[in-house]
C-alpha positions as CSV (number, residue, x, y, z in Angstrom):
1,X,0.0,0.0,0.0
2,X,1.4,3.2,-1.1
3,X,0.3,6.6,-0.6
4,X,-1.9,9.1,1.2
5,X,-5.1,11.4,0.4
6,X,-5.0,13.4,3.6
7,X,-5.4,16.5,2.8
8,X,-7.1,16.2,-0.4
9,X,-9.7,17.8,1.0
10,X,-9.0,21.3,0.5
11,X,-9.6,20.1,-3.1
12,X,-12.7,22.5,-4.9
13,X,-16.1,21.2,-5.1
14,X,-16.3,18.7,-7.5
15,X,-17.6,19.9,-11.0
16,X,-16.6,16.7,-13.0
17,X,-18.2,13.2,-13.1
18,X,-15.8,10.9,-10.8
19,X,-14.0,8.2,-13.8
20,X,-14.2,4.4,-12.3
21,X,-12.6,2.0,-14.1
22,X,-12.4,-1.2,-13.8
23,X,-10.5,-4.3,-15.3
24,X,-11.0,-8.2,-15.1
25,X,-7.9,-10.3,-15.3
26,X,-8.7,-12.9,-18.3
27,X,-12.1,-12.4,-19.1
28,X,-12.8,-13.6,-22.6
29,X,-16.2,-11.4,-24.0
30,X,-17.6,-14.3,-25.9
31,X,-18.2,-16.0,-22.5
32,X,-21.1,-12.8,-21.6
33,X,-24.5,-13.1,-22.1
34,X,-23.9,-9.2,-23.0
35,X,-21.6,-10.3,-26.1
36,X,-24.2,-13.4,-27.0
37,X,-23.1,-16.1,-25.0
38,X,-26.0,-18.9,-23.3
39,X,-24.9,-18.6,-19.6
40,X,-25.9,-15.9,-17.7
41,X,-22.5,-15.5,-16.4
42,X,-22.3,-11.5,-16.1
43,X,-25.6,-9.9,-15.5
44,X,-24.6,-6.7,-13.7
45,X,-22.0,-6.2,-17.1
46,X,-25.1,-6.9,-19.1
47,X,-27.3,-3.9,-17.4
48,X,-24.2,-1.9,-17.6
49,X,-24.3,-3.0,-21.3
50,X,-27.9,-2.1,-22.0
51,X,-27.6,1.0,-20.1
52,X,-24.3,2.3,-21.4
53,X,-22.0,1.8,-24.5
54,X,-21.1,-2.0,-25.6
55,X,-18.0,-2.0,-28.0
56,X,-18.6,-5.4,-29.8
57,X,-15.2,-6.0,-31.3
58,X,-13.0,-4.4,-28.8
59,X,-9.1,-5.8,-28.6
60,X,-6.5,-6.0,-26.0
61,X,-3.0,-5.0,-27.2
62,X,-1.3,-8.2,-26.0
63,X,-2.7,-11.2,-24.8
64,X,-1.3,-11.4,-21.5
65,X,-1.7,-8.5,-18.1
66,X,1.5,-6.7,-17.4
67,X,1.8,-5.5,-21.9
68,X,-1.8,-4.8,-22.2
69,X,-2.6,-3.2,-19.0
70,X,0.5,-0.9,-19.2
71,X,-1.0,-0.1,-23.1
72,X,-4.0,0.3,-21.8
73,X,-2.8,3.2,-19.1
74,X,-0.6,4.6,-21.2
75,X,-2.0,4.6,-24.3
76,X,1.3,3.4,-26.0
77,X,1.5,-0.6,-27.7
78,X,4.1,-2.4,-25.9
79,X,6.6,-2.1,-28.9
80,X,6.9,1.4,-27.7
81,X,6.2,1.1,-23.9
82,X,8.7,-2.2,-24.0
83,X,7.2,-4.1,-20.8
84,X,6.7,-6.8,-22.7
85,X,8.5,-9.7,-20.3
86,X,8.2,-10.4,-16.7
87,X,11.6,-8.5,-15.8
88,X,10.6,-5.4,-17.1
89,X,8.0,-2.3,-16.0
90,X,5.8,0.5,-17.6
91,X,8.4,3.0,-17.9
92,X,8.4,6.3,-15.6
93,X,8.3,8.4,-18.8
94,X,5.3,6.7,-20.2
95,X,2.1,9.4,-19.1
96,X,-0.7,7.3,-17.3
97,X,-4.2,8.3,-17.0
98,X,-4.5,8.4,-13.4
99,X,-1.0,11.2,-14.3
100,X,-3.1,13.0,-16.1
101,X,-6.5,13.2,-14.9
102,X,-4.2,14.1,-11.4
103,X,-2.8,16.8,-12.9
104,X,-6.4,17.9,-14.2
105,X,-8.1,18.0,-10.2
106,X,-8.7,14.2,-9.4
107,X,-7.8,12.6,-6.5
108,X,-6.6,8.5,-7.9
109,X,-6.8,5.5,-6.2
110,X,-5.7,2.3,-7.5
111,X,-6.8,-0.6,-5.7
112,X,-5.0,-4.1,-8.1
113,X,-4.6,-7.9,-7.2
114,X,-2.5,-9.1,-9.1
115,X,1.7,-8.7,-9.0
116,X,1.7,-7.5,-13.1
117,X,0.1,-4.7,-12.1
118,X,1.6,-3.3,-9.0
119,X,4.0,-0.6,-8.2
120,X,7.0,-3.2,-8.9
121,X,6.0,-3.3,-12.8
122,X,5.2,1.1,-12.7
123,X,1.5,0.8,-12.2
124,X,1.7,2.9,-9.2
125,X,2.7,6.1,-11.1
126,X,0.2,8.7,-11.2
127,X,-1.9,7.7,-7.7
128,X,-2.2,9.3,-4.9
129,X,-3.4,6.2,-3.1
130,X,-2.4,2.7,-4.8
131,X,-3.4,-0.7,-2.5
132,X,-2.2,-4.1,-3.7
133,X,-2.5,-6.2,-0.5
134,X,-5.2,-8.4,-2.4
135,X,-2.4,-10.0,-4.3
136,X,-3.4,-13.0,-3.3
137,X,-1.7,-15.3,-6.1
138,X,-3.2,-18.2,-8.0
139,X,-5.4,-19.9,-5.1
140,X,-6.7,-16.5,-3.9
141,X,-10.2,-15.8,-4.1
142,X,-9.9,-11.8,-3.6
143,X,-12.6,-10.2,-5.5
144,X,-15.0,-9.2,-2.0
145,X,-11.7,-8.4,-0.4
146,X,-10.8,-6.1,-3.2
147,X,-14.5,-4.7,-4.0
148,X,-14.1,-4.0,0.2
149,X,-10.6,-2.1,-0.2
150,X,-12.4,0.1,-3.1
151,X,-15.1,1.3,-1.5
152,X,-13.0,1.9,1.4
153,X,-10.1,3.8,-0.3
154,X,-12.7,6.0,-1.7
155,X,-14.6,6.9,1.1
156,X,-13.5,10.0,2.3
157,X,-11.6,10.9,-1.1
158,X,-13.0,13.9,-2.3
159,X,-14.6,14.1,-5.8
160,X,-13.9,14.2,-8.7
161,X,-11.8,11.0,-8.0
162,X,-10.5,8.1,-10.4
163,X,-10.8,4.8,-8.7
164,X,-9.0,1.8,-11.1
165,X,-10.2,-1.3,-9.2
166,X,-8.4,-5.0,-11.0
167,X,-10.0,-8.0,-10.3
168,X,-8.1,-11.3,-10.9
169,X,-10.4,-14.0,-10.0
170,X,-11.4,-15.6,-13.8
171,X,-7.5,-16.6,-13.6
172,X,-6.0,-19.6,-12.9
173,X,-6.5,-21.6,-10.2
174,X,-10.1,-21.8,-11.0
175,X,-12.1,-21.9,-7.9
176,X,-15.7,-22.9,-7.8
177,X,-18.4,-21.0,-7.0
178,X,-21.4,-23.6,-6.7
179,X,-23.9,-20.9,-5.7
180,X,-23.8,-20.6,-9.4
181,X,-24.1,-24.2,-10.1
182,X,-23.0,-24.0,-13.9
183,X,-20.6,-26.6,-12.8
184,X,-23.2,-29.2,-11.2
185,X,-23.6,-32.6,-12.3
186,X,-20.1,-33.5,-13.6
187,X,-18.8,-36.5,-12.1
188,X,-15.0,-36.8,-13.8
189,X,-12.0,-36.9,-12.1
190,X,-10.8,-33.2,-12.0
191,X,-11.0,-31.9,-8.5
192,X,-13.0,-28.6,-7.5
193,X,-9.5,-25.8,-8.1
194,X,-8.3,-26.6,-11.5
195,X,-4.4,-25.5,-11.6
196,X,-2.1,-24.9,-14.2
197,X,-0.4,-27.7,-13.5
198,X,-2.9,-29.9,-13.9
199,X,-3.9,-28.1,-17.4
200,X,-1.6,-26.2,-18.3
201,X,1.8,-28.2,-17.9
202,X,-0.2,-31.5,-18.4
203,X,-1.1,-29.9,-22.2
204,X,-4.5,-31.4,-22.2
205,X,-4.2,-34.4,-23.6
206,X,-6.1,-36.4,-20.8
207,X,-8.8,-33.9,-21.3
208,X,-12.0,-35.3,-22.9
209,X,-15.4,-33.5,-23.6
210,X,-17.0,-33.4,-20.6
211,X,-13.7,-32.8,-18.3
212,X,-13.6,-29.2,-20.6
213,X,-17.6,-28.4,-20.5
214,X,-16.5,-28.5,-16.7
215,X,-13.4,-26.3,-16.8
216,X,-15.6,-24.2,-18.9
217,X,-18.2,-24.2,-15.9
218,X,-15.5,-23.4,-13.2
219,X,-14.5,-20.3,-15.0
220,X,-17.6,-19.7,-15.8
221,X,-18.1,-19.8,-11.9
222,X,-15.9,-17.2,-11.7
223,X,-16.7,-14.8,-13.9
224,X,-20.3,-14.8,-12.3
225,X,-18.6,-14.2,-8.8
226,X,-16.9,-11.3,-10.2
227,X,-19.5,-9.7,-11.4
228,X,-21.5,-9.7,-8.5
229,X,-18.4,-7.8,-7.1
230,X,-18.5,-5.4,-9.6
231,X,-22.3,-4.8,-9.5
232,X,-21.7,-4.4,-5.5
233,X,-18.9,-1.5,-5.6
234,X,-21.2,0.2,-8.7
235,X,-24.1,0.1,-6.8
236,X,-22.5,1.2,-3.3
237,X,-21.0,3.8,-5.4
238,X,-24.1,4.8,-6.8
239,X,-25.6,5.4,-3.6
240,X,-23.0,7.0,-1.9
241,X,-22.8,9.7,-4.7
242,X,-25.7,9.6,-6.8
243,X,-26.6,8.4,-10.7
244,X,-25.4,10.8,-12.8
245,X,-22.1,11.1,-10.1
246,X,-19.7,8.2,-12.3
247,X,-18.8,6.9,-15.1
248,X,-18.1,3.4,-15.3
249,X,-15.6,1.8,-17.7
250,X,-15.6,-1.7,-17.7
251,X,-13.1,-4.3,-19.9
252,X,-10.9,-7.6,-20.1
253,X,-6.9,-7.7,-19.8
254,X,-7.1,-10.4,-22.4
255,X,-8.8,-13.6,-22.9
256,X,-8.1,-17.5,-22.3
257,X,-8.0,-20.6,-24.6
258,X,-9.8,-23.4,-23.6
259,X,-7.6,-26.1,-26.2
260,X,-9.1,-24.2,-29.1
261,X,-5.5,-23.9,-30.7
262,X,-4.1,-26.9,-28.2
263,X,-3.7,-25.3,-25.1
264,X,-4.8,-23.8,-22.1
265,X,-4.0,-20.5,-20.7
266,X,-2.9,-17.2,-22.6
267,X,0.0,-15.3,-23.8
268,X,2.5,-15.6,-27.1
269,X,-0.8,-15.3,-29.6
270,X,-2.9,-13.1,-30.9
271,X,-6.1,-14.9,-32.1
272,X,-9.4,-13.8,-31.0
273,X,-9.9,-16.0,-28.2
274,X,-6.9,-14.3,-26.4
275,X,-7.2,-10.3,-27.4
276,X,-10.8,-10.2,-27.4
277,X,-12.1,-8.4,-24.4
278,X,-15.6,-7.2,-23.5
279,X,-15.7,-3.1,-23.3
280,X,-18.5,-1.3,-22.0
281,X,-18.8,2.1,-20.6
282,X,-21.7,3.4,-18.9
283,X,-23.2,5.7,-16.1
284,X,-23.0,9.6,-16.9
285,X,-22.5,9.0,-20.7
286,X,-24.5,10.9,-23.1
287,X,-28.0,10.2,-23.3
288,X,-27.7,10.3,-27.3
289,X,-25.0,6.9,-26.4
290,X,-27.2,5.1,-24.3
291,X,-27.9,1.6,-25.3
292,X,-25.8,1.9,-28.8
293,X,-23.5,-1.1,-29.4
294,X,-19.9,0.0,-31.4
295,X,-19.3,-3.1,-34.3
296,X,-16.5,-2.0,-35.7
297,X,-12.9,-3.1,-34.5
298,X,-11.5,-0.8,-31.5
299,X,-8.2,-0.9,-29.5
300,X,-8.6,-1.0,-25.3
301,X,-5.4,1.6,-25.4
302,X,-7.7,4.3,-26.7
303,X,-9.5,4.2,-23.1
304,X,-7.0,7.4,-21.8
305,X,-7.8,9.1,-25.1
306,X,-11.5,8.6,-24.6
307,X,-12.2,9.5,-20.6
308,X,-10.2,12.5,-21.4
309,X,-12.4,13.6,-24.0
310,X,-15.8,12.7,-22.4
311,X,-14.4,15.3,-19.4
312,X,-13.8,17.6,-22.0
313,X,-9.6,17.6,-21.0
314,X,-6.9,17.8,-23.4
315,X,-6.6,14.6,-24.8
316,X,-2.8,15.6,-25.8
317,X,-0.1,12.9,-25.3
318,X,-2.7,10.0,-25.4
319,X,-2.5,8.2,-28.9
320,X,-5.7,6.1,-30.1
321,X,-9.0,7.3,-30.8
322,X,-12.3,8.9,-29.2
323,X,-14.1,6.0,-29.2
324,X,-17.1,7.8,-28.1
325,X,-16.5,9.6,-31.5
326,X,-16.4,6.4,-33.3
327,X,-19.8,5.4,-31.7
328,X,-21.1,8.4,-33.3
329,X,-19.8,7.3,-36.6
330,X,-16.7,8.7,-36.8
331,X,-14.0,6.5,-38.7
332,X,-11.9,3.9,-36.4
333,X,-8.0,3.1,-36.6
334,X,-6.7,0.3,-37.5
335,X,-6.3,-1.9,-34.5
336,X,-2.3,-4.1,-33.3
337,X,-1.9,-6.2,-30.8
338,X,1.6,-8.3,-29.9
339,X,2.0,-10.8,-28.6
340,X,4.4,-12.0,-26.0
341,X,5.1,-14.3,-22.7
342,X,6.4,-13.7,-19.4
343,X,9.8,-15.2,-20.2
344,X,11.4,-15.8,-23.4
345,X,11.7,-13.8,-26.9
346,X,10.5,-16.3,-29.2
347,X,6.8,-17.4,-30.3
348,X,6.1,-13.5,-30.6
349,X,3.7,-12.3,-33.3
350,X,1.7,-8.6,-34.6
351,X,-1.0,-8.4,-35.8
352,X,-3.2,-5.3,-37.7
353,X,-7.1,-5.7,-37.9
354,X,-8.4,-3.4,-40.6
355,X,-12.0,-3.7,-40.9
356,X,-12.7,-7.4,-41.1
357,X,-9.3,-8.4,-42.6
358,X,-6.7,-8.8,-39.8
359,X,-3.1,-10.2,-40.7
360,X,-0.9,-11.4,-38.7
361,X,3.1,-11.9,-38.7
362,X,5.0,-14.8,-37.0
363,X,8.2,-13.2,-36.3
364,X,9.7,-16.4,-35.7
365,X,9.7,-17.6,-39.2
366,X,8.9,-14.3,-41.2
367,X,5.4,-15.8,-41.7
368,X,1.8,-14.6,-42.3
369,X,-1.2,-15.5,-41.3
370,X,-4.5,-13.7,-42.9
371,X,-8.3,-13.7,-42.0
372,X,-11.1,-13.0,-43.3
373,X,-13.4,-12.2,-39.9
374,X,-16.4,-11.1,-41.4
375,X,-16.5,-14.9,-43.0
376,X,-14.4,-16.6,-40.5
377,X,-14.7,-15.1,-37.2
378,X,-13.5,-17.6,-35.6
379,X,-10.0,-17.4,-37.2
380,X,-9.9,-20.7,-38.9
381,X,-9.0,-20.8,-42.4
382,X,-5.7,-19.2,-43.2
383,X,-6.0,-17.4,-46.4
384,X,-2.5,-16.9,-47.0
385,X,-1.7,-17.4,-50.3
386,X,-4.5,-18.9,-51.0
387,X,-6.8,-17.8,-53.8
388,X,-9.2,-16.1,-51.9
389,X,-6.5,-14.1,-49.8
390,X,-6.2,-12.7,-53.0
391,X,-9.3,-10.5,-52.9
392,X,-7.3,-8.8,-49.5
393,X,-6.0,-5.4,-49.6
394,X,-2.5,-7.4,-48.8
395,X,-0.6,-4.2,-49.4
396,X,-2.0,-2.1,-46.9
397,X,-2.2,-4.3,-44.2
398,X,1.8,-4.8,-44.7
399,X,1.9,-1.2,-44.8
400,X,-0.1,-1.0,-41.9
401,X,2.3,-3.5,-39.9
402,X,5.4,-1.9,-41.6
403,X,4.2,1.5,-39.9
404,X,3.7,0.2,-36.8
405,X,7.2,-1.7,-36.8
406,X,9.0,1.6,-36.8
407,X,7.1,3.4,-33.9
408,X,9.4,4.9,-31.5
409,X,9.5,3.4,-28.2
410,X,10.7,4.5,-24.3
411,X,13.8,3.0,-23.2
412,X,12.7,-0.3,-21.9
413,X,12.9,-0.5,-17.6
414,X,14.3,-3.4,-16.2
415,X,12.9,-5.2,-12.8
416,X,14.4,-8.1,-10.8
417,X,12.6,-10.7,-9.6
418,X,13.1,-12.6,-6.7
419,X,12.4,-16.4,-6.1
420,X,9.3,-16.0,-4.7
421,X,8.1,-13.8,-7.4
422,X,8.8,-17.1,-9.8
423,X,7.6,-19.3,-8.1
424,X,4.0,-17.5,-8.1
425,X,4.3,-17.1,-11.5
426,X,5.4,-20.6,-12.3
427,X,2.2,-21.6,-10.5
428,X,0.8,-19.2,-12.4
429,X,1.3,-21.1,-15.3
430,X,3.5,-18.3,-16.9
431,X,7.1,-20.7,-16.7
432,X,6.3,-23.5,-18.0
């Protein structure tokens, strides 16, 4: 815990809507009922979604926390922020949000649970208050903890503040939750806190169809658990400072595989199932926004870029797009995401999305990979050289991904990490 806000309160009244955002640590958005899914995994996210702004095709900029979470703060990819492996941190040069709206009048709290975002990796820059005693690692359960730290931290904070709350719970271990009961009935051998070891090391290959509807369940279990969290500190918030008092941002760090390429877990690739991330922002929005869904491709790090412009602030040094501009029409960007792993430099890949054609280049072996996701959503057929990769606009995506090669990044800022730092993340499933 780092920090104080005494004294904050000689702060003026407030005069702008307080900015909550809040992240869930691998939360794929096709397992919603607000992005079409058949559980009713998330229904607080889903009235949030009805109520607010639902970005349908919103990405993550790497599929793994500490890259996309310091893209998403920053607004930078990781090619130019450079934390991009466990032993390195978001850069004190990079400008953060919670910098920013500081500067601007806010009093920032930051309340994380999970070590790749915590003041050792640079997440701390920027708050005047940042907690991250609910880093509980993989057999944690912290999300009522944490939703209890929140609305604590903010209690006496005067407003406008910025609260960024990160839940981990979706992650591995997954824990049941059987007051959900999505995970009733199964009778295999896979015990009630499913473990990287057992799925990730072990690869899967003892896994048959009902052992994985039940993984499926257990993280479903956990998703639901989380969102009763989040619908607790939004409606104690809502309460404590009225309606039209907040706005609510609400999205994924990045998603999960469940052996739809082989494998469990995340990181290293940068197919839907990993960089696709629910994004909805609600509560004092515009009322002309209310209940509008976004369906074309958008980039999480354009969050900074957007809360800045909704609190009519200089969106200067924050790259991206207004992408409350884009849900009024307004043309997208074209959308990268990298991906990476904790440890290790090989196995990385880009990728451009550009309308619904997204290419993607395997550093490793100079190769491509190209989709059609209007036809193929689910990134199956590889049109590469193929025929009807021919109808692509092939030359502009490479353009697109020759551009973004020769951004200019931050020197990169090395962290050490002790033993018991790898051993969490080797249970972690992120050292194999």
């Amino acid at each position: 815990m780092t920090g104080s806000l005494a004294g904050c309160g000689d702060s003026p009244a407030r005069t702008k809507p307080n900015i909550v955002l809040v992240t869930v640590d691998t939360l794929r958005a096709d397992h919603l009922e607000a992005y079409g899914y058949d559980r009713r995994t998330a229904p607080n996210l889903a009235r949030l979604a009805s109520e607010g702004v639902r970005f349908s095709r919103a990405m993550a900029q790497a599929p793994w926390t500490l890259p996309s979470m310091a893209s998403l703060h920053s607004s930078l990819y990781p090619t130019q922020h450079g934390a991009v492996e466990a032993k390195t941190a978001l850069p004190d040069t990079a400008v953060t949000l919670a910098e920013r709206l500081r500067e601007s009048g806010y009093a920032t709290v930051g309340v994380v649970s999970h070590q790749f975002v915590g003041s050792k990796h640079g997440f701390s820059q920027g708050f005047d208050f940042f907690d991250e005693r609910n880093s509980l690692g993989h057999e944690g359960v912290s999300s009522r903890a944490l939703t209890k730290t929140a609305l604590e931290a903010v209690r006496d904070v005067p407003e406008p503040f910025f609260l960024w709350v990160h839940y981990f719970d979706p992650h591995f271990t997954y824990v049941r939750h059987p007051e959900y009961a999505f995970a009733d009935g199964y009778e295999g051998s896979l015990p009630t806190k499913l473990t990287s070891e057992r799925l990730v090391q072990g690869g899967g290959a003892s896994i048959g169809p009902a052992d994985l509807d039940y993984i499926k369940a257990v993280y479903d279990e956990e998703i639901a658990f989380t969102d009763a969290e989040i619908g607790e500190l939004w409606g104690a918030l809502m309460e404590r400072h009225g309606s039209d008092s907040s706005i609510l941002v609400v999205t994924g760090d990045h998603g999960e595989y469940f052996l739809e390429r082989g494998r469990f877990f995340h990181g290293r690739d940068v197919y839907g199932e990993l960089i696709g991330v629910p994004l909805v922002i609600g509560g004092a929005i515009p009322n002309d926004l209310r209940g509008s869904v976004v369906r074309v491709p958008v980039a999480t790090r354009s969050i900074p870029r957007t809360v800045m412009g909704l609190l009519g602030l200089s969106e200067e040094g924050f790259d991206g797009v207004d992408l409350f501009a884009v849900a009024r029409g307004k043309d997208s960007e074209p959308v990268f995401a990298e991906g990476s792993h904790a440890f290790g430099v090989d196995a990385r890949k880009r990728a451009v999305i550009d309308g619904s054609w997204k290419l993607i280049h395997r550093l490793d072996d100079d190769g491509y990979e190209l989709y059609d996701l209007e036809d193929d959503p689910g990134e199956k057929r590889n049109l590469w050289g193929s025929r009807a990769g021919s109808e692509a606009p092939i030359e502009r995506l490479r353009g697109l991904l020759d551009e973004f090669n020769d951004l200019p990044g931050l020197p990169p800022k090395p962290v050490g990490l002790g033993p018991e730092a790898i051993r969490r993340l080797r249970a972690l499933g992120y050292i194999e």
